[in-house]
N, C-alpha and C positions, 0 to 999 in steps of 0.2 A: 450268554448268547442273546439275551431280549430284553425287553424293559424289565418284566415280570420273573425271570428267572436268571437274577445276574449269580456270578461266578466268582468265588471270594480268594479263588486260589490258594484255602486251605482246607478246601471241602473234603479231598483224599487223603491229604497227610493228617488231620488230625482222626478221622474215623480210623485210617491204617494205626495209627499209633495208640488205638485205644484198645485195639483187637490184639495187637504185639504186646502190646505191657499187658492185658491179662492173662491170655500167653505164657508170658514171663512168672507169671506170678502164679499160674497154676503149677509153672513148673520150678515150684519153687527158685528161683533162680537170684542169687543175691542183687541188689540195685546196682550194682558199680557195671552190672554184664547187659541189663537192660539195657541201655543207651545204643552197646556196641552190636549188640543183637539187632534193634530196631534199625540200626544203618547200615548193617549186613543186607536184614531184609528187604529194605527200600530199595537197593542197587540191582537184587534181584527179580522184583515185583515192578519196577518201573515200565520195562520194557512191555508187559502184558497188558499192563493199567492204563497204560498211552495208546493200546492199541483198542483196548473197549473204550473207553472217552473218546476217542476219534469217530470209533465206528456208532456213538449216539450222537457225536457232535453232526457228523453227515449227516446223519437221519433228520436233523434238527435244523440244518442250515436252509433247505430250501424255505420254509414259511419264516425265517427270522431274517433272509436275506432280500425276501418278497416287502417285507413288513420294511426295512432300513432303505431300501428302492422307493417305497411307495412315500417315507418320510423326506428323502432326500428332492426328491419329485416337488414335493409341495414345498419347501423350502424354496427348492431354486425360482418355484412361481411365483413365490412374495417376495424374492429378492429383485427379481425381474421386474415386477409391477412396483418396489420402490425406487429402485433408478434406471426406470427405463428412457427416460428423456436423454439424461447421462449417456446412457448405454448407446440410444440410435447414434446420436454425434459424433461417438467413437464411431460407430461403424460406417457411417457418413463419410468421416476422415478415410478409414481404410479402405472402402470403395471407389475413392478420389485418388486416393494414393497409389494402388494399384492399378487403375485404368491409366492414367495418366502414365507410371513408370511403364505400364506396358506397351500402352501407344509411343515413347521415346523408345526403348529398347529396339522394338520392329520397324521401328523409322530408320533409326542408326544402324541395324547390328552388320548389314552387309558393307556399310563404309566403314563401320569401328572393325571388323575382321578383316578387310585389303589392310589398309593404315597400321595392324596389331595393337589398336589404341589397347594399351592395356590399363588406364586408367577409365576409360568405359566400360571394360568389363569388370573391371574391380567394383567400379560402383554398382553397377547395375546387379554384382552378384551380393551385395553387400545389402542393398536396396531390397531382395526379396528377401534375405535373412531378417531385416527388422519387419517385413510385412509378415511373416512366419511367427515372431517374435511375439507381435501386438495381436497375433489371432491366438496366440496362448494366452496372453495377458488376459484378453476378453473373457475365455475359456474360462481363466481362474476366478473372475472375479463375478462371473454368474454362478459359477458353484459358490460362491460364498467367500474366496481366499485373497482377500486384499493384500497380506503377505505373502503371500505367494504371487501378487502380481506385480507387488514391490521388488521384488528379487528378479523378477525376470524382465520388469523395466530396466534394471541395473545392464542387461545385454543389451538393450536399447540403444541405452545411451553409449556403449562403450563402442556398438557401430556408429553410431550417427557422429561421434569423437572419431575416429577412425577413416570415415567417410572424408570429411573436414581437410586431415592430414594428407591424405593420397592424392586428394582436389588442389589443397596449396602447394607439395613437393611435386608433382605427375609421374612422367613415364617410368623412369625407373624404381622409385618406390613404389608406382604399381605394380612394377611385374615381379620387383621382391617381396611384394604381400604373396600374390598369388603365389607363387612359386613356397614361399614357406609351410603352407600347409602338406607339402610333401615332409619336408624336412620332419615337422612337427610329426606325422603320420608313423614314419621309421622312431620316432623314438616313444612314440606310444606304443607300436606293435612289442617293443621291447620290454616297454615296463608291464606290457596285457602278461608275456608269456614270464615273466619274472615271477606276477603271482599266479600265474593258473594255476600251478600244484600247489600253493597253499588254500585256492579260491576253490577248486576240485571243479572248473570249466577248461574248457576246448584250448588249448593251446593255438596260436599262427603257425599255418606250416612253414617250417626252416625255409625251403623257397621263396617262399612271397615274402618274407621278413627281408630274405639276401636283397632281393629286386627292388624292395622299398630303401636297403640301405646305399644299395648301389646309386639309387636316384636321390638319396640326399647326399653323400659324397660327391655328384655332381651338379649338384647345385650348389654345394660348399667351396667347390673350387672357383665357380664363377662368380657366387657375390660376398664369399669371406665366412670363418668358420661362428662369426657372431649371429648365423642364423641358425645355428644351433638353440641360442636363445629364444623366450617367450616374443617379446618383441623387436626380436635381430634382423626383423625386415627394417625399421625404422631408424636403422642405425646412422646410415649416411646424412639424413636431415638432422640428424642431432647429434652434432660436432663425432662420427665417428666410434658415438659411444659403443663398447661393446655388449653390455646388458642394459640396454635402454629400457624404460618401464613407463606403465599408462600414463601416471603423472605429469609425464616431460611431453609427452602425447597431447595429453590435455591443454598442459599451458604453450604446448606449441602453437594451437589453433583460437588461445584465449577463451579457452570453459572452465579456468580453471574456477571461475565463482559458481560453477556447478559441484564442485569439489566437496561442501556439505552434504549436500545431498544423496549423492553417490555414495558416499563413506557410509549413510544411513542406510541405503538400499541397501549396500554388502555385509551389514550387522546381518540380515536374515539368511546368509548363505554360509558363515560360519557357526565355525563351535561354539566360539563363546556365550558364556550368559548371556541371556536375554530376557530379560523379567519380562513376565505375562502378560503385567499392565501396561508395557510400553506397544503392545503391539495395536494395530490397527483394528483390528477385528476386534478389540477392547475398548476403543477410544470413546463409546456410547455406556460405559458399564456401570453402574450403580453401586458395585461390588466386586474385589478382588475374585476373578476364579483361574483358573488353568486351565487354557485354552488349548485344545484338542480335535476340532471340526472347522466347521464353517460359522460363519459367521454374517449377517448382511451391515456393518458395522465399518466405515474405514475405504472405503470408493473412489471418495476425493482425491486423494492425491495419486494413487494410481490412473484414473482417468485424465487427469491435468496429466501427469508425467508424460504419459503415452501419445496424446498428442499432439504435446510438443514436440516431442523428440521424433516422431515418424513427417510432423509436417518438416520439420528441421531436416534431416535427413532425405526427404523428398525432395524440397526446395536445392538442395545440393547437387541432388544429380541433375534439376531439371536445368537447371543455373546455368551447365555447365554447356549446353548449347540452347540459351535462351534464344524464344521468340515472344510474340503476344501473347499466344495463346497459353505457354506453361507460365508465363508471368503472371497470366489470371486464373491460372487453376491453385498456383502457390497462393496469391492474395485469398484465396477462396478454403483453403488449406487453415492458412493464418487466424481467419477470422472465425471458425467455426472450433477453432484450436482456443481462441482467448473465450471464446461464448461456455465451454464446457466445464470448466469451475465452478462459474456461479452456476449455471444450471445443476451441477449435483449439486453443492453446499447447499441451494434451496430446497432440494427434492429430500435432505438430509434432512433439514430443520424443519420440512414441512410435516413429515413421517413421525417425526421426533415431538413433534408438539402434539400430531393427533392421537400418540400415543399416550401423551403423558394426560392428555385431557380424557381420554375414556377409561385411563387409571384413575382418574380425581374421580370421574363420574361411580365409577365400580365402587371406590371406597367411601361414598357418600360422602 
């Protein structure tokens, strides 16, 4: 539960078993019965055992959860005060980004709704998802979680790709982006109520599942049953395909030399091995450990990701009825985008050296 009082996870089973095999042994009972006795007893005693360990665990948690608060507290303050220069920039960008998309949105939206521009509303709604996006990345990477803001760069980019595609093909693959999220919505609700009796939550009411399938049904019959698929909005722009996928997305709008990179973002979202040392919140380590928290370690390239990819993305919608003035808030975008690299990599190595000089100082 605390620093001082850790929990070995065999603190009840070995005292249980030492109390059952004397037990055993007073009553006289030959060794072949021990074993089966002791795992008799365990299935019976569990349910009681779990219920007093809980009830000192409770007792125990308010001062051990005070104390893990008040360590997490100080943490996120030395993380902050070492790339805070980093950190304003980002948020620089996303202050620019946002006012900006929101002053075009309130300009347009009563001409984009006469017109049904449905490739302004796709952007525009695509636009606050990644400002959504880059306010969790932040989020993560002041608690400490570089990988963690690696992985949700990875939605980023997969808008700002996406953004791209809807700007190059228009109207109609706009309104089949939009529109698929119903689709997609009916075949979630299906798979939600598949497991709820194995998951033991709330089922969708029969109703609302019919209603959602009724409305993919009819959006099947109007743009073809390929938007059944992941990306079966994107079909028509690529020859017809009927399970098109991000890749063909990608090299539609020429990111595909972003394709590295991405592939490394999606390492942290699946199962696979992932050795400890490759992660970023290790990239400063002296020594192999197994990483489990936070970390202040690993910044840089989440903060580069992110602001490329939100000024990129930015730049897309504003593009798309330029005047002077979004011209110069994109160039303003740009350059506070290229500035945010060196500035962490320096605030890295500057931390990094004064650390390692008041280690030399400590060890004489």
């Amino acid at each position: 539960m605390g620093k001082t009082d850790p929990w070995s996870m065999d603190d009840l089973h070995g005292e249980f078993e030492r109390m059952v095999a004397k037990a055993c042994k007073d009553a006289d009972l030959p060794p072949e019965e021990v074993e089966a006795v002791i795992n008799r007893t365990i299935v019976r005693s569990s349910k009681g055992a779990a219920k007093v360990l809980l009830k000192e665990l409770r007792a125990r948690a308010p001062a051990m959860l005070r104390g893990r608060r008040a360590d997490r507290k100080g943490f996120e303050a030395r993380n902050f005060k070492r790339w805070r220069k980093a950190f304003d920039l980002l948020e620089m960008i996303m202050a620019i980004a946002y006012e900006a998309s929101d002053a075009f949105a309130r300009h347009f939206h009563a001409e984009a709704d006469a017109d049904d521009d449905t490739v302004f509303q796709a952007l525009v709604a695509i636009h606050a998802r990644c400002l959504l996006v880059a306010s969790e990345v932040l989020c993560l990477m002041g608690g400490g979680y570089a990988d963690g803001a690696i992985a949700r760069w990875r939605t980023l980019y997969e808008l700002n790709v996406v953004a791209l595609f809807i700007r190059d093909h228009g109207p109609i693959i706009a309104a089949r982006y939009l529109v698929h999220a119903d689709v997609q919505a009916a075949k979630a609700a299906r798979a939600w109520n598949a497991a709820a009796k194995a998951g033991d939550f709330e089922p969708h009411d029969p109703a609302a599942i019919a209603m959602l399938e009724s409305r993919a049904v009819e959006i099947k019959a109007i743009f073809g049953d390929e938007m059944e698929n992941q990306y079966g909005w994107a079909s028509p722009a690529l020859n017809g395909a009927k399970k098109p996928n991000f890749r063909q997305i990608e090299d539609g709008v020429d990111m595909g030399h972003w394709r590295g990179v991405y592939q490394w973002a999606c390492a942290h979202n699946h199962g696979g091995h992932h050795p400890s040392e490759d992660l970023l919140g290790q990239s400063e380590r002296d020594h192999p450990l197994l990483l489990a928290g936070a970390s202040n370690s690993g910044m840089t390239s989440p903060l580069a990701l992110v602001a490329a990819s939100l000024t990129h993305v930015t730049s897309t919608l504003l593009f798309t009825r330029l005047n002077l003035d979004r011209l110069v808030a994109a160039r303003v975008l740009m350059k506070l985008s290229q500035e945010i690299g060196p500035v962490a990599r320096k605030a890295e190595a500057k931390s990094l050296a004064k650390f390692h000089k008041s280690l030399s100082v400590a060890l004489g």
